[in-house]
N, C-alpha and C positions, 0 to 999 in steps of 0.2 A: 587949715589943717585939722580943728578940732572935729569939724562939720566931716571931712573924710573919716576921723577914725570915730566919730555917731556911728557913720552911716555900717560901714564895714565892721561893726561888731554887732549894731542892730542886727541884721541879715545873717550873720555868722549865728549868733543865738537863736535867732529865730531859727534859723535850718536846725540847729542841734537837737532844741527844744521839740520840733515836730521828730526831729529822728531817736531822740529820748523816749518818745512817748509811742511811737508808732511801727519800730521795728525790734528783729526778734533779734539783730545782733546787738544791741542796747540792751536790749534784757538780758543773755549770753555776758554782755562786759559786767554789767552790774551784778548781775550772780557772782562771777570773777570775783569782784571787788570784796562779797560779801554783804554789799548794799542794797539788794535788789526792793527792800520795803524803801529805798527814797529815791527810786528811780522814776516815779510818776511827781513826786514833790521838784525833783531835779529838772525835769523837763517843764515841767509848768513855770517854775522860776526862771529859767531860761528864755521859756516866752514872754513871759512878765519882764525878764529885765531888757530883750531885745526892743518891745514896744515902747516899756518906759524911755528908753537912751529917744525914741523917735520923736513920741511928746515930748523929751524935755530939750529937743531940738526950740520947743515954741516957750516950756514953760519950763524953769531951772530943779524947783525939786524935785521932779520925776527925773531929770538928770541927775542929779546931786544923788539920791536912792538908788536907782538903778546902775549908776557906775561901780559904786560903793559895796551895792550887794554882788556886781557880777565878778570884780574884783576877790572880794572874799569867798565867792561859790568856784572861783579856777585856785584859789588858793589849794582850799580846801580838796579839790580834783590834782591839784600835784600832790598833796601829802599822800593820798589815798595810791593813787602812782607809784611814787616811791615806796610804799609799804608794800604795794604789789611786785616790786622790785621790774617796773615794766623802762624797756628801753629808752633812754634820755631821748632821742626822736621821737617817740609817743608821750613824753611830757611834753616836748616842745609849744604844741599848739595853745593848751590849756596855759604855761608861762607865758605866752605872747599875746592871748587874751587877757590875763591880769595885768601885763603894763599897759594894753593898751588903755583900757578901762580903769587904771591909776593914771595915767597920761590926762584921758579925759574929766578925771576930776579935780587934778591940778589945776589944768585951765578954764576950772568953771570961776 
C-alpha cells in the first residue's frame, strides 16, 4: 500500500510542480492568493518533494523529508484556501494530498 501512495503523490507533485512553474493559470491562482513571490519556490518544492517520495522509495530520509515537507506545504495550501474563501471541492485535493503524505510517513 505504502509503495501505491509513493508512487501517486510522486507523480501528482511532480505534474503540479511543472504546472506551478510553467503555466499562466498558476500564476493567475497565485496572484489570487496574493502569493504570486512563492509561486516559483512552491513549484520547485513540489518537484523536490515528488522526486524525494521516489528516492526514498530506495533510501528512507529523503522519504521521511519529503512526506513531511509535502504534508505541511498542502497544509499550508488549505489555509491559504480557506482564507480565499475558495469552494470546499477546490480544497478537496490539497486535503487528500496531506493524508496521503501523513499516511506515508506513518508507515515509514
Amino acid at each position: 500500500m505504502q509503495v501505491i501512495l509513493i508512487y501517486l503523490s510522486a507523480i501528482t507533485f511532480i505534474f503540479y510542480g511543472l504546472l506551478c512553474l510553467l503555466t499562466d493559470h498558476m500564476k493567475k491562482e497565485f496572484h489570487r492568493y496574493g502569493l504570486s513571490q512563492f509561486r516559483t519556490l512552491t513549484g520547485y518544492l513540489e518537484l523536490l518533494g515528488g522526486i524525494g517520495l521516489l528516492v526514498g522509495r530506495y533510501y528512507p530520509l529523503p522519504l521521511l523529508i519529503s512526506s513531511a515537507g509535502l504534508s505541511l506545504l498542502m497544509f499550508l495550501g488549505i489555509i491559504v484556501r480557506f482564507k480565499t474563501k475558495d469552494p470546499l471541492v477546490e480544497i478537496l485535493p490539497a486535503f487528500l494530498l496531506m493524508i496521503i503524505n501523513l499516511t506515508i510517513l506513518y508507515l515509514i
